[in-house]
N, C-alpha and C positions, 0 to 999 in steps of 0.2 A: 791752787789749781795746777792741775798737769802742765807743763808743758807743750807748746801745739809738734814742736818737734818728736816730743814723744808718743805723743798719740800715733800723731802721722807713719810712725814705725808699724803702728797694726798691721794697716794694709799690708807694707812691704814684706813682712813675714810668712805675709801670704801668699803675697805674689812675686817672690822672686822665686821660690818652685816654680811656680808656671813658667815663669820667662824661662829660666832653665829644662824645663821638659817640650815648649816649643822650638827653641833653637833646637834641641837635639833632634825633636818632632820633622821640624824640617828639614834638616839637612840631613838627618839618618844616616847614611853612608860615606856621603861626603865630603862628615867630619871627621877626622881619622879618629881612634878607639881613644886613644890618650886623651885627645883634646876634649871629645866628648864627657868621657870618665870623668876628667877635673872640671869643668864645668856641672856637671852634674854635684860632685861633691862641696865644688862653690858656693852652689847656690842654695844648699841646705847649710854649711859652715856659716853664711850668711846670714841665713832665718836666724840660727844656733845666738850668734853674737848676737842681733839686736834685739830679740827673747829676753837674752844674757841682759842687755842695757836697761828692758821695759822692767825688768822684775827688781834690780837693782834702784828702779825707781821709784818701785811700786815697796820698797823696803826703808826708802826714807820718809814715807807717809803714817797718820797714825792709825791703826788697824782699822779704824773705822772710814777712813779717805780711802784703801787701800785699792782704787778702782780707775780703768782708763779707759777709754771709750773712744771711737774713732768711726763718726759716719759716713759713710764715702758717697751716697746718695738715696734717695726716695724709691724705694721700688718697686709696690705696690698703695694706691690710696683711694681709697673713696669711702665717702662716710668719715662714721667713726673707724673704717679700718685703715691699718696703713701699718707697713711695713718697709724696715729699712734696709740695705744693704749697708750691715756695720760690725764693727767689729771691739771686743771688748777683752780685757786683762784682768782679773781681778786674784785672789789668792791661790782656789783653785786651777783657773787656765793657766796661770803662770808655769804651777809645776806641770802640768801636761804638758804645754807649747815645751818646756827645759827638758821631759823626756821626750818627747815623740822629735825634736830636731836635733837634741845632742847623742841618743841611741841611734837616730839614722843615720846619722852625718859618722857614726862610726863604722855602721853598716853598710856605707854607701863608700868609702874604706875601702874594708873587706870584699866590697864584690867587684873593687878594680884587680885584685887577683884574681877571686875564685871568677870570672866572667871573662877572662881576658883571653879566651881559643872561643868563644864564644860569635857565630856570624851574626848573633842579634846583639851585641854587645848594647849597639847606639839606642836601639830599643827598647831592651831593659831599661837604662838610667833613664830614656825616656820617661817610663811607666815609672821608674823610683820618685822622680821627681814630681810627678803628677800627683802617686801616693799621698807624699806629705805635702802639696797644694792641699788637696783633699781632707786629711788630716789635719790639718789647720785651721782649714773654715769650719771642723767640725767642733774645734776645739775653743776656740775665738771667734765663734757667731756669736753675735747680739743676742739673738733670737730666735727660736726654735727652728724657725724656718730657715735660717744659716746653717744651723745646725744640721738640720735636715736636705738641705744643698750637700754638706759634708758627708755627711751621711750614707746618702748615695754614691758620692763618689767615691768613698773607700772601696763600696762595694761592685762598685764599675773597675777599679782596679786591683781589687782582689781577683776580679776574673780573667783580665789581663795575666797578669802574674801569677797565677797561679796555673793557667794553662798556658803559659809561654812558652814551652815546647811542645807545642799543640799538634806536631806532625806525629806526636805518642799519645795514641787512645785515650793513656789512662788517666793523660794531663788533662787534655782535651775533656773527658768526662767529671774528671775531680773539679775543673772551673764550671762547667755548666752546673754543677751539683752544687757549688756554695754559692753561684747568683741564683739561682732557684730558692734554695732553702731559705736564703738572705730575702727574697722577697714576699716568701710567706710573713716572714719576723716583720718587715717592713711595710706590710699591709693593717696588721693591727696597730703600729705604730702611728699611720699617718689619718686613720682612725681615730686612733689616741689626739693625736693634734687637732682635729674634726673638731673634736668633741669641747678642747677647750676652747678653741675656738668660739664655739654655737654659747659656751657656757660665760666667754666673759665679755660678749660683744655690749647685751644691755648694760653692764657699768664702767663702758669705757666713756671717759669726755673725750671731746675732742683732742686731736694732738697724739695721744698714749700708743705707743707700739702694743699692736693688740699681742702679739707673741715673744716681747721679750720680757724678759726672763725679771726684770727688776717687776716689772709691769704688772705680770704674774704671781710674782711674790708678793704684792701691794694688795692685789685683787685675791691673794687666794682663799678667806674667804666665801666669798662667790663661788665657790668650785667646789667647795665642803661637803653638798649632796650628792656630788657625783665623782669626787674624788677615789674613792673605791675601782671605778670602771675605767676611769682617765687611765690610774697608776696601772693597773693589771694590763691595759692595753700599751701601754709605753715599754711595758714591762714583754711583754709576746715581741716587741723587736729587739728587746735588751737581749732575748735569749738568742736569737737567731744571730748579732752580733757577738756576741758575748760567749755562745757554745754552749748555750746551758738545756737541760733536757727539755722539751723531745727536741729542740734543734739544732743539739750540737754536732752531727751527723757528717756536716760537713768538715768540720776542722782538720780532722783527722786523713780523709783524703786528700786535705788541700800541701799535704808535704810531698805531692809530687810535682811542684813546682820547685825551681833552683832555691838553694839554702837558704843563700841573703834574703828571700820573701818569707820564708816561715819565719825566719829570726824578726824581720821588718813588722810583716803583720799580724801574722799568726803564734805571737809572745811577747813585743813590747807597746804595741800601740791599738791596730785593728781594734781588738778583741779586747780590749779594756774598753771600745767605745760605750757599750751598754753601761758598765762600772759607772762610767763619769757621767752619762746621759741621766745615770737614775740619783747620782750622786747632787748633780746639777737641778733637780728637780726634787732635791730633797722635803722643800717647804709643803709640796704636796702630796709626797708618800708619807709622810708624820702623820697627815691628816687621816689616815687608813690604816689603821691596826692590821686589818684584813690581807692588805695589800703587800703590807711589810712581810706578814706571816708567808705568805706563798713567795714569796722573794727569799728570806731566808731557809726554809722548807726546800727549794727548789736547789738553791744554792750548795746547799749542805751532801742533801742526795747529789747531786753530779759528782761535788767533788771526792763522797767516797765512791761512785760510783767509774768512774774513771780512773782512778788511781786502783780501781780490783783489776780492769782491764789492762794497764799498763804494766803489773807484776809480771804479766807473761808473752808479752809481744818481741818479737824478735827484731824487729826494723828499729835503728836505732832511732830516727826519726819518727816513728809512730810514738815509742816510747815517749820521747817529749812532747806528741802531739798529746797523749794523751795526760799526761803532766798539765799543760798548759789550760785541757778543759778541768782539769781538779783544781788549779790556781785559781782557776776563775771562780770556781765553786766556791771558793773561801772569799775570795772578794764581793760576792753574792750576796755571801750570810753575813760580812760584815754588814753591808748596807740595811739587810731584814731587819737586824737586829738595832737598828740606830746607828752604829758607832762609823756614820761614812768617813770620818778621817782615817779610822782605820782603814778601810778600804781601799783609800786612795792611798796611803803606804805601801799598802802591799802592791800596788800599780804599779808604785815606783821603785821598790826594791826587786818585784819578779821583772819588771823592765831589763833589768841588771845581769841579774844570773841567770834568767832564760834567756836573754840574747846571747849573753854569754855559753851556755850550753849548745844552744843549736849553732852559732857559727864556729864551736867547737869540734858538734856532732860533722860541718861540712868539713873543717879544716881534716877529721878522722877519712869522710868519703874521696875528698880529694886525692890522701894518701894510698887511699884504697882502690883508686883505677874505678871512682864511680860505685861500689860496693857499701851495700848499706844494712847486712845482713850480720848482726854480732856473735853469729854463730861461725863465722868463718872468720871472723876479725881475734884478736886477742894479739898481748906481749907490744903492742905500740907507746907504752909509756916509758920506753927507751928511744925508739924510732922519733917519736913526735913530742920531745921535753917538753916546751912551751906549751905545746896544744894539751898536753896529760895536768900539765900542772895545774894552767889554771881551769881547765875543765874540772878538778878537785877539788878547787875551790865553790865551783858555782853548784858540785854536787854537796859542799858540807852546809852554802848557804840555804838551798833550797830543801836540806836535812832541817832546819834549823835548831842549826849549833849556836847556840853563844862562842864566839861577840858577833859572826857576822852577818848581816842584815837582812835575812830571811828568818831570823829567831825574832827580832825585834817585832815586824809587823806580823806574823800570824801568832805571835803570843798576843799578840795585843788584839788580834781578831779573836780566838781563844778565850784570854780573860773575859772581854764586852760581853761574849756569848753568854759563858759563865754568871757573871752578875745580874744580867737580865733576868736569869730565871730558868735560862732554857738549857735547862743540865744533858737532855737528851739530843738537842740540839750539838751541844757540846762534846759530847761522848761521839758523836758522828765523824765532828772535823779533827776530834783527838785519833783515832784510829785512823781516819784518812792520814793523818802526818806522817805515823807510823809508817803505815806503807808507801809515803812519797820516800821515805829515807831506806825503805828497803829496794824498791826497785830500782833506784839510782846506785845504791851500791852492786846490784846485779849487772846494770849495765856498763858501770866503770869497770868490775870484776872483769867482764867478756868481751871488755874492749881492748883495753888497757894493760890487763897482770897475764900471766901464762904464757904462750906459747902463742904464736902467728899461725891459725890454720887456715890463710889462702893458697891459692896454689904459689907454685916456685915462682912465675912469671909475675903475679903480683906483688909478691912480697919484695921480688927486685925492683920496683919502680916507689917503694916504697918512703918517704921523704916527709922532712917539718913542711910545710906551708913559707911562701915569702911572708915578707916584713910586711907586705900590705894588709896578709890576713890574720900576724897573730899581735903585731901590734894591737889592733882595735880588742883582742881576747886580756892581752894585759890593760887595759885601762877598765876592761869590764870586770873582769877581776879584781882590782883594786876596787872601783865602785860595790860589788858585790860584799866587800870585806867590811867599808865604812859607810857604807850608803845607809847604812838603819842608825849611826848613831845619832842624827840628828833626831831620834824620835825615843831614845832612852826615857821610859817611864816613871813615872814618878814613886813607884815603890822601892826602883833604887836609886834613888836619888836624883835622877835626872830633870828635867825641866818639859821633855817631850815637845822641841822647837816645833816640831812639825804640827800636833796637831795645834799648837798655838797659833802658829800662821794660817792653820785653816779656818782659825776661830770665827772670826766675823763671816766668811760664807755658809757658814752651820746653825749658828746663835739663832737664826730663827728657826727653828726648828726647836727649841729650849723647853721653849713655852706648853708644846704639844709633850713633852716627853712624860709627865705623869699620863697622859690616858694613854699613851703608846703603851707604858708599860704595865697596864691594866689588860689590854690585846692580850699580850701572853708572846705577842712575837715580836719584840724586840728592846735593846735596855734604853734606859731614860736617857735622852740624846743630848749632846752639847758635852762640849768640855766641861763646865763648871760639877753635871751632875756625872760625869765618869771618874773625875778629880776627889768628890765627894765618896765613891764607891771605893776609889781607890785606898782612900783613908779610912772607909768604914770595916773594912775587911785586909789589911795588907800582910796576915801573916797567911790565908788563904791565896792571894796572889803569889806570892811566893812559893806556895806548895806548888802552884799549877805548871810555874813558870820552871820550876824545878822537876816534875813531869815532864812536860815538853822538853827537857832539854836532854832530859833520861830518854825520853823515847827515842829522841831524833839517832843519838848516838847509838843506843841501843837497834834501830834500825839500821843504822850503817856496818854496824860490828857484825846483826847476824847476815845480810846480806854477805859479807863479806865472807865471815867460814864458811856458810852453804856455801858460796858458788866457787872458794878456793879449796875447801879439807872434806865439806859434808855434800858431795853432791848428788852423792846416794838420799838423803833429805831432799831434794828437790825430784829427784825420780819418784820419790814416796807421793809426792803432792801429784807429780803431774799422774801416777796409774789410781790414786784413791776413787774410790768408787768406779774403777774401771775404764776412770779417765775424763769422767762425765765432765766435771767441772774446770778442769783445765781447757777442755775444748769448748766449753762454754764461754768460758776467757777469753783464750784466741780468738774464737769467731766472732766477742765483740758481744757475746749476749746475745744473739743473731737478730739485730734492732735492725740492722739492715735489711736484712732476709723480711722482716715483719713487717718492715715497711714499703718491701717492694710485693707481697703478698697484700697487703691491705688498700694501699692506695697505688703501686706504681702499677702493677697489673691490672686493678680495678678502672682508674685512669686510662690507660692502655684502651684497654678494653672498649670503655666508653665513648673514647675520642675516636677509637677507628670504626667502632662498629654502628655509631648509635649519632657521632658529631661528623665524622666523615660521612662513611656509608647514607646514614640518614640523611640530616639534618643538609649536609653539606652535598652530598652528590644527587641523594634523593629528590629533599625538599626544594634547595634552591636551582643547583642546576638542572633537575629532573622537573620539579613543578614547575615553579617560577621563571627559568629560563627558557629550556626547551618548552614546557606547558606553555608558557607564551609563546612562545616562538609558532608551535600547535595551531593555536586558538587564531591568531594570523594568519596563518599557511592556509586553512579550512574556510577562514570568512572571507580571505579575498579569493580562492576557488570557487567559493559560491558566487562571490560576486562577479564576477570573472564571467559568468554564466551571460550574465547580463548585458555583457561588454562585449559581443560576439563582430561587432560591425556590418551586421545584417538591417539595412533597410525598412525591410517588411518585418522584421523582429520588433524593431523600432516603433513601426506602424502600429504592428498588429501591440506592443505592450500600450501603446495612446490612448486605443481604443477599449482596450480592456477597461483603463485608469478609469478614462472618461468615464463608462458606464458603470464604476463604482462609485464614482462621486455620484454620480445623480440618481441612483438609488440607492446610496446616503440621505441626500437630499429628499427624497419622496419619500421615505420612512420616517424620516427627521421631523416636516412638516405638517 
């Protein structure tokens, strides 16, 4: 058995974030920016190491013990329901809690430079800190509804930070625009929780967390009729988390928030929630061929579809944003298609080199006096050594080049697809690659090589980044280069530690994997039968892997002559057909435009003309308030009548009375 010391670390992990986002919470100002800063870095270093200790512990148990659990009290009960406030470690959360604390605690770094002329200094780290409270309860709940606590929170401080400089419009509208979005995603989501809810209360005994997760796995089962509707409704908040169509709408906007948040949430943590939510709920998407199919299907499309947008976007930061909805796309269609350890690789290698990117793309805007347009950037790979160098590294990872660790996991997203069956599936995320390794070498091209075209006055202020911002780019760097070798597969020789370690959270899901892959949407699930593929076909793996590594290079190569020797080729593209498509690009496909034509005007419309006007001014304060108001005013006017103080009024109403009662009375009789 665990250790009680070790358990007891659960909690802590989770709530030393807080304790460090209320100290800063309350004393905001002052606490001088320094003290603040390293407190805040503290207390994420802090999670970081005891994470570090629980997983260390969780590594001398045998795959089957491999689980730690930590209840801290009873939260809700009556009946058979009950639910805990607890907190739990097992293979899975391990590697989450090891990224989302040791990529912040790098990020958290980084932004004691880029933040430090900042008058919100103490408020950000506040919100940082809060973030990964958040991020941890989502990732270390017991129980869905821990989960689901987290859950929200991310999304409570996604709108924080993401409109942190909220005296600019455009911040200010980019965070109302992903808690909005985020709450469409998170309505079919707690739906989805309804439903199992309703579905496993008759076979719970007494005692059983009706919402956690083992509980659920024991019972799933019970949930077999309805698992279809469950998964697809868990799956409508995955996307609004997770940025996948129709609601990835927000992500993209939300990079006008300060750098260290896109990097923090919006590429190694946020935005993986849905990844891990559906990964973590794996025993009951198996159960749904259906469900998987629109998961992978959905996954697939985004991510070629994001990566056509990013070819042509000019903000270096959009560009990654829209990167980061194509990453996500492929950790999508791993999960469709069965192979979730693949998935969660790729979590944790794009962890790596997108964090890496974007606090490179900041360490680029910082030099730039704020400028984030790469058409006036370029020839900084002199100016800004460190910040160019390993920014080329996180553009050849996210190419993926063999050996470093963005080849590993989406070849091995890639292969799964491949074997399954789903050739066309696969033909989607093989093009999508392509174009991730082209666009990245356009924007290194126009960052980086040529000539500086901002003006005089910028290019004089132009400078590396301190130690505090590109420190955290060299360690990411490095992780970017060996971060995938733990996951070396076994057609070359490798052992593929990683999905080993994910073994016993996956294993069930085993059982279901012949009619999964009867569905048509996804491969036969569990190590043992990907191990089995891998041997049935390994000179075809090879080909593929051998593909993928031709393309990714091949996309960096021609990226590179268009946008150094041929850039008369890229003028071809952008006037073909008179420019039609290039501006279809740019404008994003005009999904915005479509969707403020269809529902945001519609909306609009309704609420002013039909919930205000109406409903609101009309109905209630027009009928029901003032109409009442009316209806009183009138009867006691009439009454009033009666109330004169006249004597003989008095008299004479007596007499009237009287002589109707008694010819009442004599008619009556």
């Amino acid at each position: 058995m665990e250790s009680l010391a070790t358990e007891s670390l659960l909690r802590w992990i989770v709530l030393v974030p807080l304790l460090g986002a209320a100290v800063n919470g309350l004393l905001n100002r002052r606490l001088p920016k320094q003290a603040a800063g390293l407190l805040a870095c503290a207390a994420v270093g802090a999670s970081f190491a005891m994470s570090v200790v629980v997983f260390l512990r969780l590594t001398g148990l045998s795959p089957e013990h491999r689980f730690v659990s930590d209840t801290v009290a009873t939260w809700m009960k009556f009946g058979n329901f009950q639910v805990d406030i607890g907190f739990a470690m097992d293979p899975l959360s391990a590697i989450m809690a090891l990224v989302v604390t040791g990529v912040g605690f790098l990020i958290h770094i980084y932004s004691l430079g880029y933040m430090a002329h900042d008058d919100g200094f103490q408020r950000f780290f506040t919100y940082l800190n809060l973030f990964i409270f958040s991020m941890m309860t989502l990732v270390l709940g017991e129980n869905l509804l821990m989960l689901f606590v987290g859950w929200e929170g991310v999304g409570l401080c996604s709108y924080l930070l993401i409109s942190f400089w909220f005296n600019d419009e455009a911040n200010a509208a980019a965070g109302k625009k992903a808690f909005v979005v985020n709450r469409i995603g998170d309505f079919g989501f707690l739906i989805g929780i309804f439903l199992i809810g309703v579905t496993l209360m008759p076979h719970l005994a007494g005692g059983e967390g009706l919402f956690s997760f083992r509980t659920m796995q024991h019972h799933a089962g019970s949930m077999a009729p309805w698992a279809t509707a469950i998964c697809l409704l868990l799956f409508v908040g995955a996307t609004g988390k997770s940025a996948q169509i129709p609601l990835y709408i927000w992500l993209p906007d939300a990079m006008a928030g300060p750098t260290p948040v896109s990097a923090l949430i919006h590429a190694a943590t946020m935005v993986t929630a849905g990844v891990y939510m559906i990964a973590r709920m794996n025993f009951l998407f198996v159960m749904s061929p259906t469900a998987m199919a629109v998961v992978a299907v959905v996954g697939v499309v985004t991510a070629i579809f994001a990566s056509s947008i990013a070819l042509v976007q000019n903000d270096i930061k959009k560009v990654l944003a829209y990167s980061t909805v194509s990453q996500l796309g492929y950790m999508m269609l791993a999960c469709g298609v069965g192979a979730f350890a693949a998935g969660i690789f790729h979590v944790m290698t794009h962890a790596f080199f997108k964090a890496l990117l974007f606090l490179g793309s900041g360490s680029v805007i910082h030099a730039m006096s704020d400028e984030q347009d790469m058409r006036v950037m370029g020839g900084l790979g002199k100016k800004l050594p460190i910040t160019s160098k390993t920014f080329y590294v996180g553009t050849i990872a996210i190419a993926g080049v063999f050996p470093l660790a963005g080849f590993f996991s989406k070849d091995e997203i890639l292969w799964k697809t491949w074997s399954s069956g789903n050739h066309v599936l696969w033909a989607l995320g093989f093009i999508a690659a392509g174009m991730t390794a082209f666009y990245m070498a356009r924007l290194v091209v126009m960052t980086f090589f040529g000539e500086n075209r901002a003006t005089t006055e910028v290019q004089s202020h132009i400078h590396e980044s301190p130690l505090t911002m590109t420190m955290p780019l060299v360690v990411l760097a490095v992780l970017s280069v060996v971060g995938g070798w733990i996951g070396i597969p076994h057609f070359m020789g490798g052992v593929n530690h990683f999905e080993t370690w994910l073994e016993p959270v996956f294993a069930s899901h085993a059982a279901h994997g012949a009619a999964a892959a009867h569905g048509g949407a996804h491969a036969a699930a569990g190590h043992a039968a990907g191990h089995a593929a891998g041997h049935a076909d390994t000179t075809m793996e090879w080909i593929l892997a051998g593909c993928s590594l031709a393309l990714g290079i091949l996309g960096l190569v021609v990226g590179y002559i268009v946008y150094t020797k041929k850039l008369s080729l890229a003028d071809s593209f952008k006037n073909m057909g008179g420019g039609i498509m290039h501006r279809v690009l740019l404008n994003k496909y005009y999904v915005d435009e479509i969707y403020e034509a269809i529902f945001l005007r519609p909306g609009f419309k309704l609420s002013k003309d039909v919930l205000w006007k109406g409903v609101d001014a009309g109905f209630i304060d027009g009928l029901l308030v003032t109409g009442s108001a009316m209806v009183v005013y009138v009867t006691g006017s009439f009454i009033r009548i009666f109330q004169n103080g006249l004597v003989r009024f008095y008299a004479w109403s007596f007499a009237m009375g009287a002589a109707v009662f008694f010819l009442y009375l004599s008619f009556s009789g």
